[in-house]
N, C-alpha and C positions, 0 to 999 in steps of 0.2 A: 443691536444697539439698545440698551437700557438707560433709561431715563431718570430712572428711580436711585435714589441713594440706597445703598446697604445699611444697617444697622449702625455699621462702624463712622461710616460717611455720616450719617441722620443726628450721630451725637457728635458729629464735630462741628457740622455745622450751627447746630444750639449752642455749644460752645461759642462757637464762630460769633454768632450774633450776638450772646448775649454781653461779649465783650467789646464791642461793636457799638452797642444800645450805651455801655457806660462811656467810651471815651470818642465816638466819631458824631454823638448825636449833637452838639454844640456847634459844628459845623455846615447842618441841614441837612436837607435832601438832595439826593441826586438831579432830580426834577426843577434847583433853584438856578442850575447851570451858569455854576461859576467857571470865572475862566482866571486860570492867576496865572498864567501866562500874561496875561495882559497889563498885568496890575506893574506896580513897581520893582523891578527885578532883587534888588535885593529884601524889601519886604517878604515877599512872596516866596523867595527861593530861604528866608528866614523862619516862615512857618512850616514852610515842603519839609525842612531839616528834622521840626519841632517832632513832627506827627511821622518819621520817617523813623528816628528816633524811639519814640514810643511803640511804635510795630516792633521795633527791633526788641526793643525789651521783654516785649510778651510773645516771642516767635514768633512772629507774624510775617516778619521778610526774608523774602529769599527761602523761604521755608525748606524747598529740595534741595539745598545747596548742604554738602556736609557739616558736620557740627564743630570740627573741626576750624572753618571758616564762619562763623557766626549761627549756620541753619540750624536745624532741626532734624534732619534728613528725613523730611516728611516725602509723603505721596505725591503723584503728581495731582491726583485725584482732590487732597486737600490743600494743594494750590490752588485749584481750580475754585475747587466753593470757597477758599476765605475772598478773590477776584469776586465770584458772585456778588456776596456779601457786602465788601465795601463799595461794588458799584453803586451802591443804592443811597452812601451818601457822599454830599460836597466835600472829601478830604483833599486837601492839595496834592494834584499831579502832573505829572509833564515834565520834572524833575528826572527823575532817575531812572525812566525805560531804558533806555540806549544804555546807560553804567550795567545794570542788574540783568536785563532780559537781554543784550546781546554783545557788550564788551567781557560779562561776567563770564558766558558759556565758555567765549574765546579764549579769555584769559587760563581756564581750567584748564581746558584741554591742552594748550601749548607751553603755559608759561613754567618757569620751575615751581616746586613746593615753596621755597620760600620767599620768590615773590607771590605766589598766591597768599601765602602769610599775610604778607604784608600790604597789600591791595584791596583782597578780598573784603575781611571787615568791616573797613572805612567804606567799602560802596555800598555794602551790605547797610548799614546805620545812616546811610546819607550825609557822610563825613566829609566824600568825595564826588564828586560829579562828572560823568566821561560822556565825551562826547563822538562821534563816526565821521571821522578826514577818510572819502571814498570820491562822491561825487566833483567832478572837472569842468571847467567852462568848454574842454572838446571832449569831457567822458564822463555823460551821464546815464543811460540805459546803458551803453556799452561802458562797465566799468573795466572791462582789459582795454578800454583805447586810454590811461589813462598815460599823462607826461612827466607829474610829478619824480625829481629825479632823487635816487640815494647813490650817492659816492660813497664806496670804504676807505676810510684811511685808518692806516692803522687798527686799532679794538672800534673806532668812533665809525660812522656813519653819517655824510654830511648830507642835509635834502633841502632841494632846493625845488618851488612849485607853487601852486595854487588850487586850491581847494572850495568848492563852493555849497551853497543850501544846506552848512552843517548847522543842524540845530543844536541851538545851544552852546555852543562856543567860546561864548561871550563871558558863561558865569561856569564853564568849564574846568575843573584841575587838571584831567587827563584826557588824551585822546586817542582812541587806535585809528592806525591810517594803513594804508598798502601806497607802495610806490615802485617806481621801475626802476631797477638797476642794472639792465641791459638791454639794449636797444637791436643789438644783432641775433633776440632769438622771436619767435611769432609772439606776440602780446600778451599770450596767456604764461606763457614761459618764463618771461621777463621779470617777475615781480618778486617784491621781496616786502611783507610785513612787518610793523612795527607797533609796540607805543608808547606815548611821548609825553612827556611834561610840557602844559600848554603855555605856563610860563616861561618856556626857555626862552631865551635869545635869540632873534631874530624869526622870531612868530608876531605876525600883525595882525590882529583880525578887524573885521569892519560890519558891523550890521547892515542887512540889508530891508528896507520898509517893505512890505507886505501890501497886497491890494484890500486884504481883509481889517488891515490897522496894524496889525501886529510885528513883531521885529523879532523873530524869535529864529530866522537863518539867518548864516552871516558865510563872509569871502574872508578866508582863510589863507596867507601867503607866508610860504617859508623862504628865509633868503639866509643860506648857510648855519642851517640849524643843525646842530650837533648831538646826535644820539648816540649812546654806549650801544656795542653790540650785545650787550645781554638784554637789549630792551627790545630783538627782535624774537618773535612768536614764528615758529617755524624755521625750517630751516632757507638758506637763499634759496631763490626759485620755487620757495612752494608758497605764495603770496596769495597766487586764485586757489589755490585747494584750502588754505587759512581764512580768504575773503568768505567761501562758499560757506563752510560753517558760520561764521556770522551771519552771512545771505539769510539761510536757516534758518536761525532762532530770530532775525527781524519779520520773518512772516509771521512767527507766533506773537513776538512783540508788540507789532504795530495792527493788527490784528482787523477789528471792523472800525468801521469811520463813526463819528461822534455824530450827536442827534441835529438836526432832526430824522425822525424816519417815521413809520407809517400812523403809527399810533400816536403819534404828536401831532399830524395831521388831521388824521379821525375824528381827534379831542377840539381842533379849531375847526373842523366842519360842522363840529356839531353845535358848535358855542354861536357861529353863524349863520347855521341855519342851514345852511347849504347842501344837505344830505340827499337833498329831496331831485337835485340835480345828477340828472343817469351817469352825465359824463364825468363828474366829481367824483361818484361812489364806481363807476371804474376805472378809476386812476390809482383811487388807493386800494382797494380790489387787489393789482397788480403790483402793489408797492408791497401791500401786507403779506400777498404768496413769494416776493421775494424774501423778505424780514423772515417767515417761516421758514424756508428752504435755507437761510443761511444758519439759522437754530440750529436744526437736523445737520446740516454740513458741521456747522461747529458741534455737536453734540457726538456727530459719530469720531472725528477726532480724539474729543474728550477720551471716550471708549476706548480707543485706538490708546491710548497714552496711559488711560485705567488697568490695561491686562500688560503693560510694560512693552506696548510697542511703539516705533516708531513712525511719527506723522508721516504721509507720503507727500507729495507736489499740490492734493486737493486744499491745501491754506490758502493757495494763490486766487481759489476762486472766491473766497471769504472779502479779500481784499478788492477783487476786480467787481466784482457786482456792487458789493455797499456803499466804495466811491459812486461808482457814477449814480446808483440809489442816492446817494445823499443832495449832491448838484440837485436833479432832478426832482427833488423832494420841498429843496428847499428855492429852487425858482417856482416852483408850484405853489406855494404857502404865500410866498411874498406876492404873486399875480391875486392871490384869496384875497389878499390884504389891502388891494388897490394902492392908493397911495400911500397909506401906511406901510407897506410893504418894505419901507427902505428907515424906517424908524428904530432908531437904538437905546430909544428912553430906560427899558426895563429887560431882565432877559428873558422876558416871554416874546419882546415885541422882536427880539434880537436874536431870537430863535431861529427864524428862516431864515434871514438875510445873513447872518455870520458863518449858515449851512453853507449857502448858496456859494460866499463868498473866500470859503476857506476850500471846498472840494477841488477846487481845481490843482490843488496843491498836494492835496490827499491823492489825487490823481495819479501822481509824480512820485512822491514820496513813496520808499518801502520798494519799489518798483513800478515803473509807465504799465499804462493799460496795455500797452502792447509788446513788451516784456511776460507781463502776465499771461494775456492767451497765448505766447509761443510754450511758454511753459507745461499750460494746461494741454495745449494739443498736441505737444511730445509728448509728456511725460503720465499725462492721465489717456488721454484719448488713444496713446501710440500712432499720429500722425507721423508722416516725415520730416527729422529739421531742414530746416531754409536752408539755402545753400549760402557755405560760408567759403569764401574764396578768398581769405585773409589769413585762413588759419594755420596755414601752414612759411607762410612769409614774415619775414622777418621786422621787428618794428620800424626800422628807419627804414625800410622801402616801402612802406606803406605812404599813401599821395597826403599830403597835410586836410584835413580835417574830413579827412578817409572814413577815421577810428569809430 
């Protein structure tokens, strides 16, 4: 594992930044912890456009993606460091993970050349916005239990269903979904993907308020919405082997959880004084050797993806420690904080408690904690999988909220 950029890497990143320094410094630092998610959604999703836009112009987005399609067909190497680089200031995001980092993969691999043509770009430039119809009010860690149904008629495809915690939705153009179109084979069997114009007819969506303040998932119901079949990705029945690929690149997507974490800590212990307390300096002790260890995990990755190879199952541990790091991090800051602790005047004060009060969702999202360790103890550790005595029975015999 090297850490060190090469020659080639060293001048892209000066590159990187120095274009960075002319067009993202007006927006601040990383450190001022803007959230525009929160802000007014069409404002918000109006500057995400501006500066999504402007990346685009200078290659800056989607940069591996062929050129063909808007890219560059850059490294994956210097995808990596321009991420670096704009982590560091306040550009508007939250916008377009899900279009670019996991509807975009999917689309490539399945869809024809010329709707990539025609798809591609617009996500690429922040023209369009896509969103992920997966999770169910009875299939969410288990996404093969899910009900959502497709009929074929004729070339159309009619789905009828309910869809839940898709972020973004709301200010959505497209969306990819997976749904069941047969109920007589086992669960994984049955499925057939698709995706969908979000304004069609008979798509209702509804926000749902957040404990954190926010409104940013929403309940998603089709009632005889009509899709062309050239708008499904894969062929019938290969639904989980098209999910799984998205599955995929939503690991690298959604990646670690947003701050607080150790070193924002560190910086209010020290501000109050409080260092000098044993139990305090080993809390974060422990907080900071995880923050490290997920460096090194993400860094060997990076490597992994530098020599052109492919990430294995170790992302899931990226994701499983820094949520529950994050909760922990940020009910620990807010206990610092006494009664302030629960204060949202400023985003420094709203630092802990927005941690605190968002992780449980981060929890959830991308994959449940317990999702995650089955993954890691199969697939890294080479444990035994659980035993699944579902998997060979067919969906409708399965007992109702079995799934």
């Amino acid at each position: 594992m090297d850490l060190k950029d090469t020659p080639q890497e060293a001048a892209f990143r000066a590159e990187v930044c120095a274009w960075l320094e002319e067009n993202a410094a007006d927006y601040g630092a990383a450190n001022v912890r803007k959230t525009y998610l929160s802000e007014d959604v069409d404002e918000a999703l109006k500057r995400a456009k501006e500066w999504q836009a402007l990346k685009a112009d200078a290659g800056y987005s989607c940069m591996t993606w062929p050129e063909e399609y808007g890219g560059r067909g850059a490294s994956t190497m210097e995808a990596v460091i321009y991420r670096e680089e704009e982590a560091k200031y306040a550009v508007p995001r939250g916008f377009f993970e899900i279009g670019q980092g996991m509807a975009g993969p999917t689309m490539m691999k399945y869809a024809t050349p010329e709707q990539n043509k025609e798809h591609m770009p617009p996500m690429l430039r922040g023209d369009t916005v896509w969103c992920q119809l997966f999770s169910e009010p009875a299939a969410g860690s288990d996404l093969a239990g899910l009900r959502t149904r497709a009929e074929q008629e004729g070339d159309d495809w009619i789905i009828n269903g309910q869809k839940v915690w898709t972020s973004g939705a709301h200010y959505s153009d497209w969306g990819i979904v997976v749904t069941r179109h047969d109920t007589t084979l086992p669960k994984h069997q049955g499925l057939t993907y698709f995706f969908v114009d979000m304004k069609s007819p008979g798509i209702e969506i509804r926000r749902i308020k957040q404990i954190s303040g926010g409104s940013n998932f929403c309940e998603v119901y089709f009632t005889d919405v009509r899709i062309p079949d050239s708008q499904r990705l894969g062929n019938i029945g290969d639904g989980w082997s098209v999910s799984l690929t998205t599955l995929m690149n939503e690991r690298l997507a959604v990646g670690s959880a947003a701050p607080p974490d150790a070193d924002d800590l560190l910086k209010m212990a020290k501000e109050q004084g409080v260092l000098s307390n044993g139990e305090v300096r080993a809390k974060i002790a422990d907080w900071y050797v995880q923050m490290t260890g997920l460096k090194f995990t993400k860094a060997r990755t990076m490597t992994a993806l530098s020599k052109g190879q492919t990430p294995g199952p170790e992302a899931s541990i990226e994701k499983l420690v820094s949520a529950s790091k994050q909760q922990d991090i940020g009910s620990f800051g807010m206990d610092l904080n006494d009664m302030a602790g629960i204060l949202t005047d400023t985003p420094d004060d709203a630092l802990f408690y927005n941690g605190y009060m968002s992780s449980p969702g981060f929890r959830i999202a991308g994959g449940t904690d317990e999702i995650l360790r089955n993954i890691i103890s199969e697939r890294v550790l080479g444990l035994p999988p659980e035993i699944r005595v579902d998997k060979r029975v067919s969906f409708a015999e399965l007992a109702s909220g079995a799934t």
